[in-house]
C-alpha positions in Angstrom: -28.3 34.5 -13.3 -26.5 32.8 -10.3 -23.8 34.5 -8.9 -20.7 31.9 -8.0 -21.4 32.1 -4.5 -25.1 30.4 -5.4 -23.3 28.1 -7.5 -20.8 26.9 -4.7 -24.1 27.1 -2.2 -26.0 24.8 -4.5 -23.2 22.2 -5.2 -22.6 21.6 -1.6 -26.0 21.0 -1.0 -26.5 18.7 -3.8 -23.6 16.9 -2.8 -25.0 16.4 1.2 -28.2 15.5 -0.1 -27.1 12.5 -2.3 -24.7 11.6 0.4 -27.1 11.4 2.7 -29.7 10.1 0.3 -28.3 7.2 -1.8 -25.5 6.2 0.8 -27.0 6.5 4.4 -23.3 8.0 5.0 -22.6 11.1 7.7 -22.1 14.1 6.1 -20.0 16.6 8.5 -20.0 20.0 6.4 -17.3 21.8 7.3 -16.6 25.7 8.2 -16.3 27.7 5.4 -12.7 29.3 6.4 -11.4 25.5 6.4 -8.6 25.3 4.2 -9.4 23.1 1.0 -11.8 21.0 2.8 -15.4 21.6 2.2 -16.9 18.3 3.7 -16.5 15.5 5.8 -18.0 12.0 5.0 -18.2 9.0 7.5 -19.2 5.7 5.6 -21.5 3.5 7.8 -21.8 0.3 7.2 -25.2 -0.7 6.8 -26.3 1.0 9.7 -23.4 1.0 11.6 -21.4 4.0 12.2 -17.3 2.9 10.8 -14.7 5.6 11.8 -13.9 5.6 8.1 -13.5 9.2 6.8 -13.0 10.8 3.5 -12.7 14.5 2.5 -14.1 16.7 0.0 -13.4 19.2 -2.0 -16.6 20.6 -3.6 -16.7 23.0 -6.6 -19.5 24.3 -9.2 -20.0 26.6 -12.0 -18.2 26.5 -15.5 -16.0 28.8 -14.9 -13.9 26.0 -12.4 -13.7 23.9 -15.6 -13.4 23.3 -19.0 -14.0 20.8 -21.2 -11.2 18.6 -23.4 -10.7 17.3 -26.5 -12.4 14.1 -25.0 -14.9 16.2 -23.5 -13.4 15.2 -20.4 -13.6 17.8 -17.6 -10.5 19.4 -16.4 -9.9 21.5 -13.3 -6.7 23.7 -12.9 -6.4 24.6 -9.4 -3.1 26.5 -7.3 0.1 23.9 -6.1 -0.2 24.5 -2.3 -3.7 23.2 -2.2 -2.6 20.3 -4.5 0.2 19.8 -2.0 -2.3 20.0 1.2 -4.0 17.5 -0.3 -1.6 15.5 -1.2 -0.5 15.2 2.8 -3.8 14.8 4.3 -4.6 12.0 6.2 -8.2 11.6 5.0 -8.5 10.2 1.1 -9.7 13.2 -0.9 -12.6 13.3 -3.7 -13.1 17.1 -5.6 -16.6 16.9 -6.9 -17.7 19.2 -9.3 -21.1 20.3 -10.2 -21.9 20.9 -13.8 -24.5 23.7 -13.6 -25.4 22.9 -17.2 -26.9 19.3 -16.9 -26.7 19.5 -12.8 -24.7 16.5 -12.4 -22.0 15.6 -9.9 -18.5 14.4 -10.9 -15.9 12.8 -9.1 -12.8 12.4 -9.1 -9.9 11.3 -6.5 -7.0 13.5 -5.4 -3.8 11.2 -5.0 0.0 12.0 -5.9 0.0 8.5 -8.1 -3.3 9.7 -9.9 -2.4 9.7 -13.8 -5.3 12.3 -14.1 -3.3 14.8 -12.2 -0.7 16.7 -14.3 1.9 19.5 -12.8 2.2 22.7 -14.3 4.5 25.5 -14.1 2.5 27.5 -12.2 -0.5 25.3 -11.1 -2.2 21.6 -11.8 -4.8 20.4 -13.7 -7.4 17.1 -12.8 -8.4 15.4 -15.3 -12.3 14.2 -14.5 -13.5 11.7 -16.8 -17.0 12.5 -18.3 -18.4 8.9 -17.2 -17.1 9.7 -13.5 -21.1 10.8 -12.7 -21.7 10.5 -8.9 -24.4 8.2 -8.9 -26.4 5.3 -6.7 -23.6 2.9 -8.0 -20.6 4.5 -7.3 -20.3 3.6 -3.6 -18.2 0.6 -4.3 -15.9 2.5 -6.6 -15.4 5.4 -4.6 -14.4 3.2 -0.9 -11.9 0.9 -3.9 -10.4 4.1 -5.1 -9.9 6.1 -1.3 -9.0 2.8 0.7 -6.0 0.0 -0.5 -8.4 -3.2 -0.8 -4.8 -4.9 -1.5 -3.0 -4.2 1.9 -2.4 -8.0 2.9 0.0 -10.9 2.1 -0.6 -14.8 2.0 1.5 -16.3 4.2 0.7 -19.8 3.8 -1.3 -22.1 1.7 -2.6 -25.4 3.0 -4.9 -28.4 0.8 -6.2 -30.1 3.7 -8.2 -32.0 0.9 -10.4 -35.3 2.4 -10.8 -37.3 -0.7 -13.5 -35.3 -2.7 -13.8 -32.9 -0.5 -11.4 -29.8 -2.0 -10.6 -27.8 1.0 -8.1 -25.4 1.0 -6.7 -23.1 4.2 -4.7 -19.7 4.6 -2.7 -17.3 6.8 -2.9 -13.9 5.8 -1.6 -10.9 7.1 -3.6 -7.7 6.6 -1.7 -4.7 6.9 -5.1 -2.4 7.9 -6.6 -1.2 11.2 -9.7 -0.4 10.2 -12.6 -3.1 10.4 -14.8 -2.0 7.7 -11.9 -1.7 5.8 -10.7 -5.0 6.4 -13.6 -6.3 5.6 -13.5 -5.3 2.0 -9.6 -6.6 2.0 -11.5 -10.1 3.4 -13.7 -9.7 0.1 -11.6 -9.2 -2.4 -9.2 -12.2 -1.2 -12.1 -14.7 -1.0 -13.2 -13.4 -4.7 -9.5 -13.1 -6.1 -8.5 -16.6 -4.8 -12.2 -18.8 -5.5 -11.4 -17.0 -9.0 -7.7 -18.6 -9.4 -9.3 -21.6 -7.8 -11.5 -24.4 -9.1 -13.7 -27.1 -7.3 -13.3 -25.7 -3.7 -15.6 -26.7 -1.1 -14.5 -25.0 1.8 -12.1 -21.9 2.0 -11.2 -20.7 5.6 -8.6 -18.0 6.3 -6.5 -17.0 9.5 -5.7 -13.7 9.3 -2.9 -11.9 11.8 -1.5 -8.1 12.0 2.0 -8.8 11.9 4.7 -12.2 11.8 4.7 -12.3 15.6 0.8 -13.6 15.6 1.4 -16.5 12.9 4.2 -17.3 14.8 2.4 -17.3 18.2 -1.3 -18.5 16.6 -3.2 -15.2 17.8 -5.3 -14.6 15.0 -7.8 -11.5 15.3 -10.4 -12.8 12.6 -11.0 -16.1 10.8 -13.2 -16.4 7.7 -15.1 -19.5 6.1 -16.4 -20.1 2.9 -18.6 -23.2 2.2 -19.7 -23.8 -1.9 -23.1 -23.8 -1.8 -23.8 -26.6 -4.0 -21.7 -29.0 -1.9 -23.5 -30.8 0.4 -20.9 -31.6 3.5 -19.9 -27.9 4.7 -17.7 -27.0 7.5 -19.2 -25.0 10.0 -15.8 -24.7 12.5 -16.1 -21.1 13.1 -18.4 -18.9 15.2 -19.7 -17.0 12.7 -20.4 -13.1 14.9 -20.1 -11.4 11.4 -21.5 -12.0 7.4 -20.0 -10.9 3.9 -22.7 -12.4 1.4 -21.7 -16.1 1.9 -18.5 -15.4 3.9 -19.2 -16.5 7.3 -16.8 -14.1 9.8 -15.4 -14.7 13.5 -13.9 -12.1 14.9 -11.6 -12.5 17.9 -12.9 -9.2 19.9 -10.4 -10.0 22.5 -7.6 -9.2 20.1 -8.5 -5.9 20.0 -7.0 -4.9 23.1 -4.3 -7.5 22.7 -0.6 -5.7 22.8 2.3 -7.5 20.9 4.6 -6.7 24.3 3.1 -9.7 25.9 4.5 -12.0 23.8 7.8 -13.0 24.2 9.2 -12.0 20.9 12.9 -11.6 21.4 13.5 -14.3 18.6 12.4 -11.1 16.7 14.5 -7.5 15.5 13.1 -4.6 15.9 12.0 -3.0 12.5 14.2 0.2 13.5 17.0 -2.0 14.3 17.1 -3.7 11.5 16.9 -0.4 9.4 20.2 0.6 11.4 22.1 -2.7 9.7 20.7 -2.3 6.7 21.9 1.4 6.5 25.3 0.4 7.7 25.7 -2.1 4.8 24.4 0.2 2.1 26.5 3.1 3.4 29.4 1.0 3.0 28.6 -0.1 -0.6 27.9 3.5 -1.8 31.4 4.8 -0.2 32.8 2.3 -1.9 31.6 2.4 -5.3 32.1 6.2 -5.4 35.7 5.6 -4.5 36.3 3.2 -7.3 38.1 4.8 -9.9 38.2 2.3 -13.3 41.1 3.7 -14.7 42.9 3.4 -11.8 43.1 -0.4 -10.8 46.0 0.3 -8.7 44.4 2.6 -6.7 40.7 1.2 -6.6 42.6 -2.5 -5.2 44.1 -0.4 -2.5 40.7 1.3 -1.5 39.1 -2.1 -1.8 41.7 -3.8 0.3 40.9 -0.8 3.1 37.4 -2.0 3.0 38.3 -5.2 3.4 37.3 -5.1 7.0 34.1 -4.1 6.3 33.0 -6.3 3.6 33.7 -9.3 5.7 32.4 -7.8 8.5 28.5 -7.1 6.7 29.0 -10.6 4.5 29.6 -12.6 8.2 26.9 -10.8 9.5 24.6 -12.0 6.8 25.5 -15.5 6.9 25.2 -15.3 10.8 21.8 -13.8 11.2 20.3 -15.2 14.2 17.4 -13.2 14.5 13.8 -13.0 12.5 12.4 -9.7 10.7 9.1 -9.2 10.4 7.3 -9.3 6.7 7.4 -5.7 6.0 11.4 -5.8 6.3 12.2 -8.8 3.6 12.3 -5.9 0.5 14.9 -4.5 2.5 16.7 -7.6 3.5 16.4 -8.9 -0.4 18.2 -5.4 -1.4 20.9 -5.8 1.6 22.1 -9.4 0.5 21.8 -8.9 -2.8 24.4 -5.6 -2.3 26.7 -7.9 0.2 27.0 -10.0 -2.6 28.0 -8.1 -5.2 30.8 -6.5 -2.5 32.0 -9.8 -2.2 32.3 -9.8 -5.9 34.3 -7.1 -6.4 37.1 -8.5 -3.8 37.1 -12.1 -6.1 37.9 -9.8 -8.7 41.1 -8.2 -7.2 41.8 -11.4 -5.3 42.4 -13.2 -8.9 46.0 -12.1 -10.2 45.1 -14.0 -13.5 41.9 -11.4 -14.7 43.2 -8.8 -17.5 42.6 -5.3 -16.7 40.0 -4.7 -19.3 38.3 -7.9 -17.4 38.3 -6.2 -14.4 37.3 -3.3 -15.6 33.8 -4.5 -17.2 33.0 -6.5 -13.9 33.6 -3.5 -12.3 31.4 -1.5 -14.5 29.0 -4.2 -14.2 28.4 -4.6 -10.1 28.9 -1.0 -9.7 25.7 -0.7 -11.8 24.0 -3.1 -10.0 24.9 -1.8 -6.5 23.6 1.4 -7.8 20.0 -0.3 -8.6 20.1 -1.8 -5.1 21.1 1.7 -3.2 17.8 3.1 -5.5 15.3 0.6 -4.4 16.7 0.3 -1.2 15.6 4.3 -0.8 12.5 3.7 -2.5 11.2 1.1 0.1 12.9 3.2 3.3 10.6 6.0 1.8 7.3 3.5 2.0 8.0 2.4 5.4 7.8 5.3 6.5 3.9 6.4 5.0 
């Protein structure tokens, strides 16, 4: 009988060898004191070596799992590796090996994963019995470890010549990784043709940030021709293939810095952060002040912030400056909370309201102030991952 240290031995090398085998990927084993990490894989990309790394935590025997009602297989492991994993910067996969039939499963480690469940002391991963590591898991595994839906449409153009349906978009992709971006160019040109009917030709501009639209520097352009209509396009120069996605990519973008540009019609993303906080801050000393029962009192507190109200509502309406995409959630969240300030001096401004109407419009934008100081932390937090 196999001791666990054979066990372990034999799922690691099962694991390399399909790796290897099925995948042509890099397989980087690593030491054996390395803390929760048993393996290194680099995806290539045909033959082409990408950059793109996940991480692997590697584990056989029955005695690391148990089966569930489902027949599912669950793994109970200790909350600091859960949490190590949680803030690596490599995706992470746990394989197990099940001794019994000698099959691999697979399952990815992520803090939004509904298969992970906290425990008093400890977590459990829930591995689905159809998650079998096999020749066509490849695409499921880079969907899973990789956001395929980093990007935004920007703009949407019919540039339509009589029959000829042909459509054009600006895209950012929010991505640095070209093999990545390449399955983010896939998934657009399949989610769109899909919304789509009787296109012709699809071609797509795609920029990292606002600045690039703005300034026309796009790093890669895309074109689709329907291969059952006759008159394509063939505007691009194509250095690159998806199936039948022709691809130009603008090498010389690659060492292109922002900095040249002249981009002072543009704030800062930190700077705008600092207004945004100011407003907020002002909204929640305000509301936590407010005292319903008191009107006397609460019109005297919202007379001292008088200042300040106008002060953050002018400075809406004033806004001379651009912010870059990734700053409009938090520019949606700061008007919307200016406005409902603004709402709240109407209220104390109108000598004809009934206390009992003031009191429920009170009740009513303090509520929603409090919904915009909640999201308004929510997307500070995902700005900065």
């Amino acid at each position: 009988m196999k001791d666990n240290t054979q066990i372990e031995r034999t799922a690691i090398n099962r694991v390399s060898s399909f790796f290897t085998e099925q995948f042509n990927w890099i397989v980087r084993e690593q030491p054996i004191l390395d803390y929760g990490i048993d393996m290194q894989l680099e995806i290539k990309d045909e033959n082409n070596v990408t950059g793109v790394l996940i991480a692997l935590q590697i584990k056989g025997g029955n005695s690391h799992c148990r089966i569930d009602k489902n027949k599912n297989f669950v793994y109970r492991g200790k909350l600091r590796h859960l949490a190590y994993w949680n803030n690596h910067s490599l995706p992470i996969i746990f394989i197990w090996y099940n001794e019994s039939n000698e099959n691999l499963y697979w399952q990815i480690i992520s803090p939004k994963s509904p298969n992970i469940k906290i425990l008093k002391k400890g977590w459990t991963l829930k591995i689905p019995k159809n998650n079998i590591l096999g020749s066509d898991s490849k695409n499921k595994i880079i969907n899973e470890c990789f956001n395929c839906n980093s990007y935004e449409i920007i703009e949407e153009k019919d540039i339509s010549i009589s029959k000829a349906k042909r459509y054009t978009l600006k895209i950012i992709i929010y991505e640095e990784k070209r093999f990545i971006i390449k399955r983010i160019i896939e998934n657009i040109h399949n989610t769109y043709l899909t919304s789509r009917t009787n296109i012709n030709t699809l071609t797509i501009f795609y920029y990292k940030n606002v600045s690039q639209i703005d300034y026309g520097f796009t790093f890669c352009i895309t074109q689709w021709n329907n291969p059952k209509y006759q008159y394509k396009l063939n505007t691009i120069i194509c250095n690159d293939k998806i199936n039948n996605i022709n691809i130009e990519w603008k090498y010389e973008s690659d060492f292109f810095n922002d900095s040249l540009i002249d981009n002072n019609q543009y704030i800062s993303n930190s700077k705008y952060i600092e207004i945004c906080n100011k407003s907020m801050s002002i909204s929640e000393k305000l509301i936590k002040k407010i005292n319903l029962y008191d009107l006397e009192k609460t019109e005297q507190i919202i007379l001292s912030f008088n200042t300040k109200i106008n002060s953050e509502i002018n400075s809406v309406l004033n806004q001379d400056f651009k912010i870059t995409v990734d700053m409009k959630p938090l520019k949606k969240i700061r008007d919307s909370t200016i406005n409902w300030l603004q709402n709240i001096q109407i209220i104390f401004q109108d000598k004809n309201r009934t206390i009992d109407n003031k009191q429920d419009f009170l009740k009513f934008y303090i509520k929603k102030i409090e919904k915009d100081i909640k999201e308004y932390r929510y997307y500070k937090e995902i700005l900065k991952r």
